[in-house]
Every structure is written in C-alpha cells, then in structure tokens.
C-alpha positions in Angstrom: -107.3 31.9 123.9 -107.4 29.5 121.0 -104.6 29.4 118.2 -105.0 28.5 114.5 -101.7 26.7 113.9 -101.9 26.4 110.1 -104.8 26.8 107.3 -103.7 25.2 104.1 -105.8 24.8 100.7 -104.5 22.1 99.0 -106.2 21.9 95.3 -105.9 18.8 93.6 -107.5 17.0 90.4 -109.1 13.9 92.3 -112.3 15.3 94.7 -111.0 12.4 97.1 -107.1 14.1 97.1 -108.8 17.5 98.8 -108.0 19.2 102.0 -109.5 23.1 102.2 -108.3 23.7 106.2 -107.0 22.1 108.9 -107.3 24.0 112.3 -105.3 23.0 115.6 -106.3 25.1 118.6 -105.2 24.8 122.1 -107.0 26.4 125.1 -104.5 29.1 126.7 -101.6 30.9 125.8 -98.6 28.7 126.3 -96.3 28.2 123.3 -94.5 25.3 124.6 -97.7 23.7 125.5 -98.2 24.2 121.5 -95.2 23.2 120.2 -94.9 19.9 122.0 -98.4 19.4 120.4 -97.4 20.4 117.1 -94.3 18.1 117.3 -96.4 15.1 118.4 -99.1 15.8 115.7 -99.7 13.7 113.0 -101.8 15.4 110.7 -99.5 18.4 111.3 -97.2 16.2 109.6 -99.8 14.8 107.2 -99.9 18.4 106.4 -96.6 19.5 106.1 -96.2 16.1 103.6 -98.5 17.2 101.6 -100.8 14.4 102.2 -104.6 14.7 101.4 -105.8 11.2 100.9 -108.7 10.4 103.0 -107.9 7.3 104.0 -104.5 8.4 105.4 -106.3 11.2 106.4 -109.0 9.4 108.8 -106.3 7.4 109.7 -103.8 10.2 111.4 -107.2 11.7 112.8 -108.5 8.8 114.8 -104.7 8.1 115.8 -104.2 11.6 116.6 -106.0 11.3 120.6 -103.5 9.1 121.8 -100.0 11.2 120.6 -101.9 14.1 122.0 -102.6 12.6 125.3 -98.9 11.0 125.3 -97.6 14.0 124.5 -99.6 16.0 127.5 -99.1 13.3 129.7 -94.9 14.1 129.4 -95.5 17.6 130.3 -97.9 16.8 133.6 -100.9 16.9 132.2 -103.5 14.2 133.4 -106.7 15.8 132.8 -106.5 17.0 129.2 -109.8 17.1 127.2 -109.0 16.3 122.7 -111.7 16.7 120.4 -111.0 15.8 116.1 -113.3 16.9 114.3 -113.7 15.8 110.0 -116.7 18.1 108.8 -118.1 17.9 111.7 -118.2 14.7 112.5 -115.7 13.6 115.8 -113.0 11.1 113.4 -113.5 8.5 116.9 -117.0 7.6 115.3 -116.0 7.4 111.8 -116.0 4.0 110.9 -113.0 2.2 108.9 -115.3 0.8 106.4 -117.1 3.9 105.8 -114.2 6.4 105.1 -115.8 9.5 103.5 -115.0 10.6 99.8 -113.8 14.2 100.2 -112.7 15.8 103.5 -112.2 19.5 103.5 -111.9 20.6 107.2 -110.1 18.5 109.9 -110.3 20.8 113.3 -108.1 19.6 116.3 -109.4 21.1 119.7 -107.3 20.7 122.4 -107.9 21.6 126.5 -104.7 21.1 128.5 -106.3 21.3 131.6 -104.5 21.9 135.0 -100.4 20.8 134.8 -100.2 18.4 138.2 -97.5 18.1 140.3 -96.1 15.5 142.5 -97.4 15.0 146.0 -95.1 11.7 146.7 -92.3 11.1 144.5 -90.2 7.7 145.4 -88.1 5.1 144.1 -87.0 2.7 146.4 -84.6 1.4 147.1 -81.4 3.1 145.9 -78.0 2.3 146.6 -76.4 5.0 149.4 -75.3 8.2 147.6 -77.4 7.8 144.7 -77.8 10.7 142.7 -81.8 12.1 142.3 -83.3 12.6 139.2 -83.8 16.4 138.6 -87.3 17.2 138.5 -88.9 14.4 140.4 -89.5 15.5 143.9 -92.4 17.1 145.9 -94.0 20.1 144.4 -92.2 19.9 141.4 -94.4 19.5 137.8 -95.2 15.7 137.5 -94.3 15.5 133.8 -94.4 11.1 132.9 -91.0 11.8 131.1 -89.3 12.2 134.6 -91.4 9.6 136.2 -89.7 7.6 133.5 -86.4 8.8 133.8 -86.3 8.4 138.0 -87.1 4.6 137.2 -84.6 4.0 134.6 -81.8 6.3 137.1 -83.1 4.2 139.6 -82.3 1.0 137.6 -78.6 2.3 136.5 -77.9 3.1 139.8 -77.5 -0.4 141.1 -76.2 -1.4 138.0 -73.6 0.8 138.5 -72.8 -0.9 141.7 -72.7 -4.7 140.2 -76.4 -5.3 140.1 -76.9 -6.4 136.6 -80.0 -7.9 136.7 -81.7 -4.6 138.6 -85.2 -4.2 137.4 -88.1 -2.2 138.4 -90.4 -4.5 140.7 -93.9 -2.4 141.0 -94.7 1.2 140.7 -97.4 3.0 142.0 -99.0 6.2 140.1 -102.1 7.8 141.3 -103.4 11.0 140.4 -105.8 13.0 142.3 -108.0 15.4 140.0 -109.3 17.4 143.0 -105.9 18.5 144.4 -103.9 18.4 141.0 -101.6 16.1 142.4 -99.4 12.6 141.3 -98.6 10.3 143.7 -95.7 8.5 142.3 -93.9 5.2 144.1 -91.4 3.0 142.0 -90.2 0.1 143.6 -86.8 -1.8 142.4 -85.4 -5.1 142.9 -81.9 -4.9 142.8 -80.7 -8.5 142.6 -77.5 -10.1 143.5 -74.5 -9.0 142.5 -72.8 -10.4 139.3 -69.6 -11.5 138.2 -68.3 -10.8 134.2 -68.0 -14.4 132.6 -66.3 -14.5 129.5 -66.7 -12.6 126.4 -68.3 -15.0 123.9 -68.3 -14.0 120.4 -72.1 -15.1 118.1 -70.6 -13.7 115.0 -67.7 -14.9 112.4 -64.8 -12.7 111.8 -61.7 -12.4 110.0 -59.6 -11.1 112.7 -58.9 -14.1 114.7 -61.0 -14.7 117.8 -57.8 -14.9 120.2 -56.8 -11.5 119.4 -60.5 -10.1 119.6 -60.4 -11.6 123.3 -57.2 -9.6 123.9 -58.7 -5.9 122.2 -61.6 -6.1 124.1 -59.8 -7.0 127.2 -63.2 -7.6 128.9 -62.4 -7.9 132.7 -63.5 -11.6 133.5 -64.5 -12.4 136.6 -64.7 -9.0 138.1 -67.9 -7.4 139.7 -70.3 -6.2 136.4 -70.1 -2.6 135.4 -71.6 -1.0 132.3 -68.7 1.1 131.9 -66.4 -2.0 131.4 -68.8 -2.9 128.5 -68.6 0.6 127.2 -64.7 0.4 127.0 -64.8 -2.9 125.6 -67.0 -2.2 122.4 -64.6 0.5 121.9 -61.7 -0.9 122.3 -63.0 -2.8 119.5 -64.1 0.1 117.3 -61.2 2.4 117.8 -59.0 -0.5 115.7 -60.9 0.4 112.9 -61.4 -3.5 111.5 -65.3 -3.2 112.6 -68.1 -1.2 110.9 -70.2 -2.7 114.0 -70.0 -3.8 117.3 -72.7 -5.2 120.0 -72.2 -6.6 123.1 -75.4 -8.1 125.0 -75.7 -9.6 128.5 -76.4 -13.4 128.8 -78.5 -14.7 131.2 -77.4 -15.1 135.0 -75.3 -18.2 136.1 -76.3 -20.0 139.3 -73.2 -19.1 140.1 -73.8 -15.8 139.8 -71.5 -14.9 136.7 -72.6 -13.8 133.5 -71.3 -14.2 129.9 -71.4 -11.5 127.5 -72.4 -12.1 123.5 -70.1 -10.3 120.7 -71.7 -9.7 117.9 -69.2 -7.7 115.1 -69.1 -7.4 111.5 -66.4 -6.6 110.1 -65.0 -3.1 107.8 -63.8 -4.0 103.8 -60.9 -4.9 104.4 -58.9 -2.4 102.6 -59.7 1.7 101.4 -58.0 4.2 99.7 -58.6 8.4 100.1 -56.6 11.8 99.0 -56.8 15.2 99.4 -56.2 18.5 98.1 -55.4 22.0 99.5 -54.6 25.2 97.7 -52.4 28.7 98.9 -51.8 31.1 96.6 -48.3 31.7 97.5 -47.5 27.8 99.4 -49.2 26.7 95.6 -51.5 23.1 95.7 -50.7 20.0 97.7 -52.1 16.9 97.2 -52.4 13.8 99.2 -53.6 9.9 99.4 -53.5 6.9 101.6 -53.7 3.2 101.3 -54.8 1.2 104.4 -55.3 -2.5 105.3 -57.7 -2.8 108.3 -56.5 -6.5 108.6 -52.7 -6.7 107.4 -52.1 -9.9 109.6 -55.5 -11.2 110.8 -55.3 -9.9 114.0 -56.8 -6.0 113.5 -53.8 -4.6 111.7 -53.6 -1.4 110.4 -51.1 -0.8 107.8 -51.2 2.6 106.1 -49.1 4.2 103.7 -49.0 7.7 102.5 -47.8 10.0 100.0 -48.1 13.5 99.7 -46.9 16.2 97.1 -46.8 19.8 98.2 -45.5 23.2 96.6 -46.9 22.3 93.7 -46.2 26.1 91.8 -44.9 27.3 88.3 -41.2 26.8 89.2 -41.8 23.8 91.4 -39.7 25.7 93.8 -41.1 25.0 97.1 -42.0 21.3 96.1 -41.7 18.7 98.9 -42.1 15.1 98.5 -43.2 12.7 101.2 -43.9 8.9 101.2 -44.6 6.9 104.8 -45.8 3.9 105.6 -46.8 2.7 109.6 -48.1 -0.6 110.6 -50.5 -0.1 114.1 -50.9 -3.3 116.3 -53.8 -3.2 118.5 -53.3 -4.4 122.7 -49.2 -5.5 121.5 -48.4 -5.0 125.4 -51.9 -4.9 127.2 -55.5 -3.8 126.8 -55.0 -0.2 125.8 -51.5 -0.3 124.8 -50.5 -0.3 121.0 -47.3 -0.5 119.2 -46.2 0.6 116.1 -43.3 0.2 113.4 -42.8 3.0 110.3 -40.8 4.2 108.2 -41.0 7.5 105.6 -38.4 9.1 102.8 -39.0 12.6 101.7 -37.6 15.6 99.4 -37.7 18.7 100.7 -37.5 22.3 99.2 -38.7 24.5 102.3 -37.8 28.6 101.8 -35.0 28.2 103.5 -33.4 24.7 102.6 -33.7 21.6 100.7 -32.8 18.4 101.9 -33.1 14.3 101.1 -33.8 12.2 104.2 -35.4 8.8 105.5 -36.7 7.8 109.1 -37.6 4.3 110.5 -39.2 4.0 114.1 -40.5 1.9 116.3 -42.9 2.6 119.2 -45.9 2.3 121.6 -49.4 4.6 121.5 -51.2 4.6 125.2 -55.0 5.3 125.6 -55.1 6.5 129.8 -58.9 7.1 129.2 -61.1 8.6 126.7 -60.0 12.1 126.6 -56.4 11.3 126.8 -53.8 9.5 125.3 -50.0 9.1 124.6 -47.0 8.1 122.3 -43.5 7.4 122.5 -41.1 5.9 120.4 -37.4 5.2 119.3 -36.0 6.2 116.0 -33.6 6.9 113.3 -33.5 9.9 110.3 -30.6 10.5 108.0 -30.3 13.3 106.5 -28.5 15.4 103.4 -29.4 19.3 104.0 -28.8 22.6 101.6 -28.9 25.9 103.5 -27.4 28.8 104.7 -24.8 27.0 105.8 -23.4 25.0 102.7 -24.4 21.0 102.2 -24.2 19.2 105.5 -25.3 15.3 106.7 -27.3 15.0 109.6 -27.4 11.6 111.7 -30.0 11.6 114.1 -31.3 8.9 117.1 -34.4 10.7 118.3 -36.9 9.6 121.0 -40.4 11.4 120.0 -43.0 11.9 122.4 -46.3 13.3 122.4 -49.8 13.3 124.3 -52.9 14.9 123.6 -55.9 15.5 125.9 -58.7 16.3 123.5 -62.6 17.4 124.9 -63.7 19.1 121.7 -67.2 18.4 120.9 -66.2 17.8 117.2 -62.7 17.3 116.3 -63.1 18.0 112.7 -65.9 21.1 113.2 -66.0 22.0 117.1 -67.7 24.8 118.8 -67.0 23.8 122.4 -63.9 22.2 124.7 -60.7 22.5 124.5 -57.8 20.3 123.0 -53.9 20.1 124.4 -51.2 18.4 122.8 -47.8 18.4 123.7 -44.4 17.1 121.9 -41.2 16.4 123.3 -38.3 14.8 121.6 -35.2 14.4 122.8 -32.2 13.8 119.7 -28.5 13.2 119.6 -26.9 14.1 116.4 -24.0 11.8 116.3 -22.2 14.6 114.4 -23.1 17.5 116.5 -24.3 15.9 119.9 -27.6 16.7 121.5 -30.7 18.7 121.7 -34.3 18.7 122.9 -37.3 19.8 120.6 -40.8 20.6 121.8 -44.0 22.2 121.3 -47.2 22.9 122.7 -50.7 23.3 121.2 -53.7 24.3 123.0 -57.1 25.0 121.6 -60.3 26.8 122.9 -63.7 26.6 121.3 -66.9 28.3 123.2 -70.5 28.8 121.0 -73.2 31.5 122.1 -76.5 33.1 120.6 -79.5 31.1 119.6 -78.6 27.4 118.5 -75.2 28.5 119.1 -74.9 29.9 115.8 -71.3 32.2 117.1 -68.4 30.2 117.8 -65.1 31.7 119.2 -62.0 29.4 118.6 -58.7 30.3 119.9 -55.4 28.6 118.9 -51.8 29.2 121.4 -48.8 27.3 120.1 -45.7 27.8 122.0 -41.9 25.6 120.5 -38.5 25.9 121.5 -35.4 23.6 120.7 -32.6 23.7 123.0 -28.7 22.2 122.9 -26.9 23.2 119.6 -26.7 26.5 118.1 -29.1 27.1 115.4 -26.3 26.7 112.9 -25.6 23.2 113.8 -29.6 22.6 114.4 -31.3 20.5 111.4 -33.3 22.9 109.7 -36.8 21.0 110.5 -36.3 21.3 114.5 -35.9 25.1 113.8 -39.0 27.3 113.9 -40.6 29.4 110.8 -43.7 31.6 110.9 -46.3 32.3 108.2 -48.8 30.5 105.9 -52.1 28.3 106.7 -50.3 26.8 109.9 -49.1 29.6 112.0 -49.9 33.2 110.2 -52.0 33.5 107.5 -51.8 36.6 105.3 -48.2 36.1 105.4 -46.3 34.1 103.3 -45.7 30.3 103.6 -42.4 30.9 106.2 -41.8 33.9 105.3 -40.7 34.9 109.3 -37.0 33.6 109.9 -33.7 35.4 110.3 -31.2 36.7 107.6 -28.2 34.2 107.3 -25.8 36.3 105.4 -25.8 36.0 101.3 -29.4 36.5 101.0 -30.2 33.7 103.1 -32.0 32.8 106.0 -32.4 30.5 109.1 -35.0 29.7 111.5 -35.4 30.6 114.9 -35.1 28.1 118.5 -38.0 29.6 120.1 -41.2 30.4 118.4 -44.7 31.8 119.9 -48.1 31.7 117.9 -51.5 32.5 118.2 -54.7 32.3 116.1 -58.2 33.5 116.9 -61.2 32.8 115.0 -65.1 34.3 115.0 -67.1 31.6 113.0 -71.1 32.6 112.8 -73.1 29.7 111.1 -75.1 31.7 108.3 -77.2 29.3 107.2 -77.1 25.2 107.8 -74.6 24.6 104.9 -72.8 28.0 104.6 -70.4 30.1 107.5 -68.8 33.0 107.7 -65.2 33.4 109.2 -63.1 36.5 110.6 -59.5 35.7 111.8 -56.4 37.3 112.8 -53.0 35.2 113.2 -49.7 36.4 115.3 -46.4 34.8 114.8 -43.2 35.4 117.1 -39.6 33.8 116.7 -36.6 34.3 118.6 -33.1 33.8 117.0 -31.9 31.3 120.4 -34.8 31.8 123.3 -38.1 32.8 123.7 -36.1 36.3 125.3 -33.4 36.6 123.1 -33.0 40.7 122.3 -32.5 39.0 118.1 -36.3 38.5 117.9 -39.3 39.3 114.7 -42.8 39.1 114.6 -45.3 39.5 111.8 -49.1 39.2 112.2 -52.3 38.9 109.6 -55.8 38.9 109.4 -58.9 38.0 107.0 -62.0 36.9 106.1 -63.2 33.1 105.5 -66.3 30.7 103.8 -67.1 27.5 105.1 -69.3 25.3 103.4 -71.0 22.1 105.4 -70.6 18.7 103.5 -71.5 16.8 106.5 -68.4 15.0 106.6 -66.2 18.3 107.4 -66.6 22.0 106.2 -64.7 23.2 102.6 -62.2 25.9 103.9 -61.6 29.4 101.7 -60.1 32.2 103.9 -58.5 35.2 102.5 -55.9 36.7 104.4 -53.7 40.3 104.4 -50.6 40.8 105.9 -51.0 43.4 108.8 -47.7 44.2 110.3 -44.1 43.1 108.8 -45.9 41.9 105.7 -44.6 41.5 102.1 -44.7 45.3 100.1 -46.2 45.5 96.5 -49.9 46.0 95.6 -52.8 44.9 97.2 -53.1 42.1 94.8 -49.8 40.4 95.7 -49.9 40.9 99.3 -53.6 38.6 99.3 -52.9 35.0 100.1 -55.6 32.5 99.5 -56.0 29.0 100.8 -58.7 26.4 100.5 -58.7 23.3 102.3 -60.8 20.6 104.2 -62.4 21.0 107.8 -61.9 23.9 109.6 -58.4 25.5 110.3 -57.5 24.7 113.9 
C-alpha cells in the first residue's frame, strides 16, 4: 500500500517561501524500495534543508523523474511508472517562465513495477580465470549497478593482465517487458599488451627529481600493472614530503610502451606538535616534536623529540627524554630506508634512576603493505642507581623489530589484528651478553547494528635472557602496572623486593588487556576493561613469580582525529591497601589504549 514519507508545515513571512505538505508514496510494501528512493530524492532533501522557495522548489520537482528512474533502474526496475504532482498540476508541464507564486502541496507518486531479472548476462571476452561479478548471472535481479560493475570488472581484468588500454567495445541491453527479463551482452576490447615507460614528472618540486625517480621506483619497462602504480604513489606518500600525489597514464607508444605523468605538491616543509597525558599516581607527561619533511632535498625526515614525564609534587618519578632521528627514503633500494639517531635521557623509574645516551644507525624494510621491518646497530652508555649501588653500563646492542598490522584504524580500530615483535641482542662490555625480546599481539572484532560493540584484546609476552637480573640494566628488566601493562595498579608497582626496601624487575614478564568499547553516540563511548600482569624473578616458570590484576570503567570522546582517553581503574588482586580513594588511578590520554 502507499506510504506518506514525511508531511511538513513550513510557516514563513513571504507567501512565495510556503510549503504546507509534501507527500512521497510508493506502491507496495518494500522498505528498501523506499529508502533508496528517499536517498535519491531531491525534494526529500529540499525538505530536510528547509528549502521552500518555489523556484528551487519547481526546480527539484521537474528534476525529480530522472533520480527516481536512476535510482529504480539500479535496483532492476525497468518499468517503473513517476508521477509529481504541485497543486495538482504534473511539475513536467509547468513551464520555467511561469513558476507559480505559492506552492503548498508537492505529492510524489511512485509505481515500482515488476523487479526484472537477467535472461543473458555476458561480457566477453575475459582473460582465463577471471573472476565473475557477484550478482550478474542468469536468473539473478538485473539491477544496472551490476551491469555496471561486470563491465568495469571486465575492464580491470585485462588490465590486470598488462592490457592497459582495455576498454569496453559495445554492449547490448534489451529488456523484455512481457517476460520481465534483461538481456545483457558487454563486449571488451582488450588491446595489446603494454610496457611501463618512464615515470615523467608535470609538476615542480623541492625534493629533487632524481631522488623522486628512485622513491617511486616505478618498474620501467616491465608489462603494465595497476598495482605497480598503486605502490608507486605510495611509495611517495608514505615519505611524508607530499600532501598529494597523482599518477596518470600517457598515451600508447607505437612501440607499445607507455609513460606515466607525476603530478605532486609538496607538504610545508617543516611542523611542530605535543601532547599531554595525565595518571593520577604516574602524574602528567608532556611531549613535542620538531620535523623537517625535506632536511636535504631529497625527502628527508628529520625529527626531534622531547618528552617530560612524572611530572608529580616531589618530581620523584620525573624522566627526561630528548631524541632526534634523521629517515632517508629508498637509501638501499625501492622499499628500503635507513636511518641515523641519537637520544640522552634522565631517568627516575620506581626502582632506579639513571643518566644515559644512545646513537644508532640502521635500515627500516617495507615487505608489502601489511608488513614491515627494522634493524639496526647501536651504542648506550649508561650511569644507573638501584638496588644494587651506582653502576656503569656499556652496551653494543643490535635492535630488531617487525610489525604486521591489519587493523582497520590504527589509532581507533574495531577489526584485525596487529603483531609486533622485538628482538635485540646486547653485549655489555662489562658484564658480557644477553638477548631482550617481546611480543605484542592485538585483536579487535565489532558486532551489533553499525558495529556499535567492539571487543579488543591485548597479549604481551617479554623475556631477557644471559645475565642475572642483578647484572641486567634495569630498562631490559620487566615491571607491571600503570596505563601500559595493568591499569588500576600503580605505575610499576609489580617487581621483586631487593633487600633494604628495594626492588628489581623481573626477566620474564606476561600481560594481558581486554577491552568492551560500545559507541554511545557518534562523538561519545563507553569502555569496560580488566588488565593482568605476570612477572617472573629469572623465567616465565621460575617458582619466584607475582602477579597483580585491575579493572575499570572508561569515556571516549571522538575528535575525528583520534578519541580523548579517561579510564578509571581499581586494583583487583595484589593491589595497593588504604581507602577507596587512594587505591583509584586515573589516566587521560589520546586515542584509544591499545
């Protein structure tokens, strides 16, 4: 039966601004029939807006049979029947120069008719063990959108296979009104296949044009591929020096190689940022960055960093961290960086205090889009404080990490999964040497309607193995407790007494964090968590183990470049004593925790 979608009196001063109803009614009882209709609609919109003039008006009605039609066609229906009505009168006949004064019912009638479906459905040719398009075979609802999208597959197909210049020939679409049928036959012409020519750049720059070449590492004179492009532009991107880049295909050489145009424009040149998080107990931290997208001319990115944490009353936790690191884009081939830094830092950790530096050098590795790899060579001195007097620590360390990442979001995900692992092998040339290492792995999975529920699950799993913790640098030993492993707990409060009053970490440590994060509304979410934290004093099965664990309630707020964090958290087992109010920890930070 017919639906009134929306009556709206709209009372304005001007007798020409007035709009009593508008009714929109479609013949049967489908709602997605009606909603694609009400998407498509214009003077739905008009409506909506708050639009009344007559002129726009007349103007959304007479263009309102064609997005109708369009909109019926998509869904497989050929035979639809649209009548729009203005006071009576069909808005087709109303002429342009004779727009009437006041208009105060507009009435949309709409009669799907029967949904076809296709008889023949063909697009030839196709390369061998090309995939179909879903939806476009025999007996299946003719809807135009798939009859576009089997053409356009059809198209990518044999580009995929070299065949640049692949077009669609003729098509042939026929529908038969007395058996509610579409014929459909798209014919392609593949044409030859193509060679990449060189990359030629239409746009100036101020990262030279040799070094572009090498970035993009377009592979010249190789059979075409649309993926090569792909990796190209990003290639490009991912150096950060480019707030755009465009690659289009030239035209076809007779000798059957084609050149591709680079059009860029480059980032400002340099930017700044900071940042702030707050624990009740760890106390503020604050952080900023300088960068240089273009130290050198040649897509450069020098950064450098300083952070100040601890920030409490008695400044008794208060580190102090300054790091610079210069990135060089495609230093040995395409997707292979390198990179040279340096950082100082003052420490006053729970457990001990130290002054150190570190210089490095190494390479990063991108294998493909997901994953990606470091490994370096470096050098940290180091003056420590702890349980064990005032000791010097000279270390040759060779870090290396990868990360295999398919979150949807990095900052904000709901589904995938991330993986990173560390390893890095040390000598201490006063105490010999060890192995540190750690793995992360992270789990997101969204359900209920627009996915509004998202379960995120966080494993971490570290061990360091050669020295005894007692000849271990603190910073290789493991600690549990605060925003990064437990929270609830305090900021590493989970370590082992060292006689005296104090304490030292563990060589083996396990963690886990689990989240249930339910979108409220569009800006605001809710969070419930609960954190576990396990060290032991030499191995992940040493009989000298603790544990603690915590849990809590969060607030997320959406700024669209990452969510505000505010989670309270209680300790739950091993936990500080006291009263409620000094067992709470608080922390606030940006995007979410894990």
């Amino acid at each position: 039966m017919p639906r009134v979608l929306a009556v709206v009196a709209v009372m304005l001063a001007h007798p020409a601004m007035a709009l009593d109803e508008l009714q929109f009614n479609v013949t049967g009882d489908d709602r997605a029939i009606e909603k694609e209709l009400e998407g498509a609609s214009l003077l739905v919109a008009a409506e909506a807006e708050g639009r009344t003039n007559s002129r726009d008006l007349i103007a959304a009605a007479r263009a309102e049979y064609e997005r109708l039609v369009n909109a019926l066609y998509g869904l497989g229906y050929y035979g639809p029947v649209v009548r729009v009505n203005v006071d009576g009168r069909e808005a087709a006949n109303i002429p342009t120069y004779r727009i009437p004064r006041d208009i105060r019912r507009i009435t949309v009638n709409v009669d799907p008719g029967r949904q076809f479906v296709f008889g023949e459905a063909r697009v030839v040719p196709l390369p061998r063990g090309a995939e179909p398009t879903d939806g476009f075979e025999r007996g299946e609802p003719a809807r135009a959108t798939v009859i576009r999208n089997a053409a356009a597959d059809g198209v990518e197909a044999w580009r995929n296979r070299g065949r640049a210049k692949a077009e669609v020939s003729d098509q042939s679409l026929v529908a038969d009104h007395a058996t509610g049928t579409m014929n459909a036959r798209i014919g392609l012409a593949p044409g030859p296949v193509v060679r990449l020519g060189t990359l030629r750049q239409v746009t100036p720059s101020y990262v030279r044009a040799t070094r572009i070449q090498r970035i993009a590492g377009l592979p010249t004179g190789e059979v075409f591929s649309p993926e090569a492009l792909d990796r190209s532009a990003e290639r490009l991107r991912r150096t950060g020096a480019f707030a755009s880049v465009v690659l289009r295909e030239g035209p076809l050489k007779p000798d059957g190689t084609m050149d591709i145009e680079l059009a860029i424009d480059d980032m400002k040149p340099r930017r700044f940022g900071f940042g702030a998080e707050v624990s009740s107990l760890e106390g503020a931290g604050l952080s900023a960055f300088w960068m240089h997208r273009n130290l050198l001319g040649g897509a450069e990115r020098f950064r450098v960093d300083g952070a100040v944490s601890g920030l409490t009353p008695n400044l008794g936790n208060l580190d102090v961290e300054v790091g610079a690191r210069l990135d060089i884009p495609a230093a040995f081939g395409t997707d292979t960086d390198a990179y040279v830094m340096a950082e100082a830092a003052y420490l006053r950790e729970p457990t001990f205090s130290a002054y150190q530096g570190e210089a490095g050098v190494g390479v990063h590795r991108y294998f493909t889009d997901d994953l990606e790899g470091e490994i370096g060579f470096g050098y940290m001195w180091s003056r420590v404080t702890d349980s064990q007097g005032t000791r010097t620590f000279s270390i040759l360390k060779l870090p290396a990490s990868v990360t295999f990442d398919r979150r949807d979001d990095p900052l904000d995900a709901t589904r995938g999964y991330y993986i990173g692992a560390e390893l890095e092998p040390h000598y201490d040339l006063n105490a010999g040497p060890g192995v540190w290492g750690m793995l992360d792995g992270r789990v997101y999975t969204s359900f209920g309607e627009d996915d509004v529920v998202t379960l995120a699950a966080r494993f971490q799993i570290g061990t360091v193995v050669g020295q005894p913790a007692t000849s271990t640098h603190p910073e290789y030993l493991f600690y549990s407790g605060g925003g990064g492993t437990v929270r609830g707990q305090p900021y590493q409060s989970l370590a082992f007494p060292a006689g005296g009053g104090d304490r030292i970490g563990g060589q083996a440590f396990v963690g886990a964090q689990f989240e249930v994060r339910y979108d409220a509304t569009d800006k605001i979410g809710l969070v419930g968590f609960f954190d576990v934290g396990y060290l032991g004093a030499s191995g992940f099965f040493d009989p000298v183990n603790t544990w603690h664990s915590g849990a809590g309630v969060g607030v997320r707020y959406d700024t669209g470049l990452g969510p505000i964090r505010f989670d309270v958290g209680l300790p739950v087992t091993n936990g500080p004593g006291g009263s409620l109010l000094n067992r709470v920890q608080l922390y606030i930070g940006i995007g979410q925790s894990f």
